[in-house]
N, C-alpha and C positions, 0 to 999 in steps of 0.2 A: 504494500500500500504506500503509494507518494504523498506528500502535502505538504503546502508551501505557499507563499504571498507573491504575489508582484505588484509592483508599481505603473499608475495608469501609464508611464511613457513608456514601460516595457510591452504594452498591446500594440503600440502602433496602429493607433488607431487614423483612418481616413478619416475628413469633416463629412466626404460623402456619403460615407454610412450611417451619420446622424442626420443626415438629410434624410434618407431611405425611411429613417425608422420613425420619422416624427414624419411620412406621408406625402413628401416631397418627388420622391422616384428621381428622373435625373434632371430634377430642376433645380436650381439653387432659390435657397430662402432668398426674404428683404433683407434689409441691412438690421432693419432688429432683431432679427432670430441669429443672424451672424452674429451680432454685439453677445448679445445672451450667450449664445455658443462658446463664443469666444471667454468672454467670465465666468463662465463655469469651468471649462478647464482649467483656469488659473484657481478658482475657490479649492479644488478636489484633487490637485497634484500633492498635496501633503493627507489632508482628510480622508481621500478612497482607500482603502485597507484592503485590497484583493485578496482572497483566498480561494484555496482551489483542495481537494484530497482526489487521488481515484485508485481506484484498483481495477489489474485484468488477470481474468480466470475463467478457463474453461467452460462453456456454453450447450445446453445441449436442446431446440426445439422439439417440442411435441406436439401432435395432433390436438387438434381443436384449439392451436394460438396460444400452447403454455410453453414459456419459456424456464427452463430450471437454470439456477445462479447461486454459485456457493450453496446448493441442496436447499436454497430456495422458491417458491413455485408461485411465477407470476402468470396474469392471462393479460396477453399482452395486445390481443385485439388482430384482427384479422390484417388490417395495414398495415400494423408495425411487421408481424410476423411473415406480410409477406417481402418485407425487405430485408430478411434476417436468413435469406437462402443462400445458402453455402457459407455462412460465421461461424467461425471454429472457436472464438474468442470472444469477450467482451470485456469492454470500458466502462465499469460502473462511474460515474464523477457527480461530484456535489462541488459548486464554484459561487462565490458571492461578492457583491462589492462593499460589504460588511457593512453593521449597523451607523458608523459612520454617515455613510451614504445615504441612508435612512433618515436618520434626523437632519442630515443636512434639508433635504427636501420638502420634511417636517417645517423645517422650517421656513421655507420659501410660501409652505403653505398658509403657517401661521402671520404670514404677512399678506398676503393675498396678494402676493405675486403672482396670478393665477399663469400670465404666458410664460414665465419662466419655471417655474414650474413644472409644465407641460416639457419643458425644451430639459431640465435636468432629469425630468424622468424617462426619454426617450434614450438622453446619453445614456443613463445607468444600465437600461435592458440592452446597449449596444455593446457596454462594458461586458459585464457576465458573457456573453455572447461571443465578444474577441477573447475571453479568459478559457472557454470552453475549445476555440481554433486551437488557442496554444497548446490545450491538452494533446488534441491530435496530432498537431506538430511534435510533439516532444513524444509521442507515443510512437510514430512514422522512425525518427531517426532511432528504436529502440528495435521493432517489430515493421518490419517493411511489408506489413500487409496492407491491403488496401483496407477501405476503411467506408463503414456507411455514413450520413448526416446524423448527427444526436435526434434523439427521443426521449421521450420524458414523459412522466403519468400524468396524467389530465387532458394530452393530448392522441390525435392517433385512433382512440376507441381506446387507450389503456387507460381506465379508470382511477382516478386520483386517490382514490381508496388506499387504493396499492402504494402510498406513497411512506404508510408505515412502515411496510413489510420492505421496502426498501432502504428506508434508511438504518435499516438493523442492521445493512452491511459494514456499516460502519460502525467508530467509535460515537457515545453520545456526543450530539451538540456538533457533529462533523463543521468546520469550520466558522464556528459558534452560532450555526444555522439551527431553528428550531422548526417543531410542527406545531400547531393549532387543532382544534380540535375536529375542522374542516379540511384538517392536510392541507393548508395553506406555508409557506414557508417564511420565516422571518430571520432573517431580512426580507422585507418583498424583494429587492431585487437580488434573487437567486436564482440559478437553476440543479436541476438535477435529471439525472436519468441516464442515456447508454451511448455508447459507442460499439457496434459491430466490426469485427475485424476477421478478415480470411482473405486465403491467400488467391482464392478462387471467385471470391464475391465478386459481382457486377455493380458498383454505386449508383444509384436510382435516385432523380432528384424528385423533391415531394412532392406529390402528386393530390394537391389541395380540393380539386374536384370531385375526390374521393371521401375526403373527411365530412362529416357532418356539425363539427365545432363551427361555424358562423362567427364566434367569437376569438380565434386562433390569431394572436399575433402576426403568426407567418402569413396569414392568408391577408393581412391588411398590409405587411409588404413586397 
């Protein structure tokens, strides 16, 4: 099992992937969402607190979309499972931009900064997001198998439920990330959930017209 922090300028992150994610596609904002953009990087170069744990271990799919993982036994829904042909491997990961990051936002709320606000919670879901890239990076130079896109419970048809039974792969509190009693994660902005790896896999990009979540991040960019 790995875990360990980076710092926001070790994601390298593009501006135009905070355009992306705040709804822009390949247009560039006004000059006020640039300003904002811009001061938010400067507020969150000391404050973002990145964290990241993951482990990979042996994977074996079942009939009817059940996935076993360290002899534990997820249903992972007919979409995920069917991206998960030929995985010999998987990347459990929990990554966050720690509570930090949270009350920062907190607080932009508590001022009623309502657009700014909007633009530091777009960064943070783009954070976690390039924290999760660098997993695979760093997993590629270790395990030169190819590799699927992440998955994660709540999405996909894998039932958020499931989000107990997975964090028990871990240590409690995996990178001081919590559950709620709706399996919500706190920090809000974290994520968790998998990484497929074989030597044989075909990478399949999402295939959004297939999901039924209406509500999916990915499907709003």
């Amino acid at each position: 099992m790995r875990y360990g922090h980076l710092t926001f300028g070790e994601l390298s992150i593009m501006d135009k992937e905070f355009y992306i994610s705040m709804g822009y596609h390949d247009q560039v904002p006004d000059q006020c969402i640039l300003n904002y953009i811009n001061e938010i990087k400067k507020d969150i170069q000391t404050l973002c607190q990145i964290r990241y744990i993951y482990d990979i271990h042996e994977m074996k799919l079942l009939p009817h979309n059940i996935l076993i993982m360290q002899g534990k036994t997820f249903s992972v829904g007919k979409i995920i499972a069917s991206y998960l042909e030929n995985v010999t491997h998987i990347c459990s990961f929990i990554v966050t931009a720690g509570k930090e990051y949270d009350a920062y936002i907190h607080r932009l709320r508590e001022n009623e900064d309502i657009v700014k606000e909007f633009v530091a919670d777009s960064i943070g879901s783009v954070i976690v997001e390039a924290c999760v890239k660098k997993i695979g990076e760093r997993i590629q130079r270790i395990h030169p198998f190819n590799q699927t896109l992440p998955y994660s419970p709540g999405y996909c048809g894998w039932n958020i439920k499931e989000q107990k039974l997975f964090f028990e792969l871990f240590p409690n509190t995996p990178c001081r990330v919590s559950l709620n009693s709706s399996c919500l994660m706190s920090p809000v902005k974290s994520i968790s959930g998998i990484i497929g790896l074989g030597e044989n896999l075909k990478p399949k990009p999402y295939h959004c017209e297939l999901c039924t979540n209406k509500n999916c991040y990915k499907r709003r960019i």
